[in-house]
C-alpha positions, 0 to 999 in steps of 0.5 A, spaced: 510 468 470 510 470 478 517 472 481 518 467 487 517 470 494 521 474 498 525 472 504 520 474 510 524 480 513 525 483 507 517 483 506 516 486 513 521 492 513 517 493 506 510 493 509 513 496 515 516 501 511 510 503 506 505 504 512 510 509 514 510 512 508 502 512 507 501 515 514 507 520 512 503 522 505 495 523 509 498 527 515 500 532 508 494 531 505 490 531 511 494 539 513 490 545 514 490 549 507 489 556 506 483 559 506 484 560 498 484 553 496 480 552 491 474 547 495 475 542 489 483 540 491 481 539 498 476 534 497 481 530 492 485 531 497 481 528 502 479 521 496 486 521 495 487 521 504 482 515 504 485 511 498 492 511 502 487 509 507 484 503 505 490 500 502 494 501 509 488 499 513 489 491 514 498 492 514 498 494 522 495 487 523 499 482 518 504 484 522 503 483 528 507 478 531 502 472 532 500 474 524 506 475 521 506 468 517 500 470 514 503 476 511 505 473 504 497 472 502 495 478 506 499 483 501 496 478 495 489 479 496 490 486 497 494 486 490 488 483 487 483 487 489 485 493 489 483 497 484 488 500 478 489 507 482 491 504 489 496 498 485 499 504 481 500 507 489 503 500 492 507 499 485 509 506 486 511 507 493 515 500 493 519 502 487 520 508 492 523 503 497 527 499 491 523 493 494 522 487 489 514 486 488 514 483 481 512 476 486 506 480 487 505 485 480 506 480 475 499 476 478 494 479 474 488 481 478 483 477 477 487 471 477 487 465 482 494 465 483 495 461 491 
């Protein structure tokens, strides 16, 4: 059962939005720490920094103004092939936001949903 597709605007205020919040999360994780934090934290920090990342990578293109039409499919193919660490962080942060993506989180991965 797959939610119907939001209105545009409100689909590019929440990418908008979660890219916001990605680069506001790296910026934390990728701070200077003191000296005696434990060497392990900070390489997960440093996975948790590129996880964030990688979602966000292609979002700045699907909305530039000449692609923005392609954003619906854009963030379908990013739900589908992310892995269940990356969806619990795109579930999260849109919550975070109250923006409605049961149009994209009821597609089960691995689905050809159009």
């Amino acid at each position: 059962m797959e939610s119907s597709i939001p209105c545009r605007a409100a689909m590019e205020a929440a990418t908008a939005d979660l890219l916001h919040l990605g680069f506001l999360e790296i910026r934390f994780l990728t701070a200077p720490q003191p000296e005696a934090h434990p060497q392990n934290a900070l390489v997960r920090r440093r996975e948790r920094a590129n996880l964030i990342a990688d979602i966000c990578h292609q979002l700045p293109g699907l909305l530039a103004p000449e692609r923005r039409d392609q954003l619906p499919a854009g963030l379908r193919s990013l739900w589908l092939t992310a892995s269940t660490t990356k969806r619990q962080w795109l579930r999260s942060r849109w919550d975070h936001l109250n923006y409605d993506h049961r149009w994209l989180t009821l597609i089960e991965p691995g689905t050809t949903e159009a």
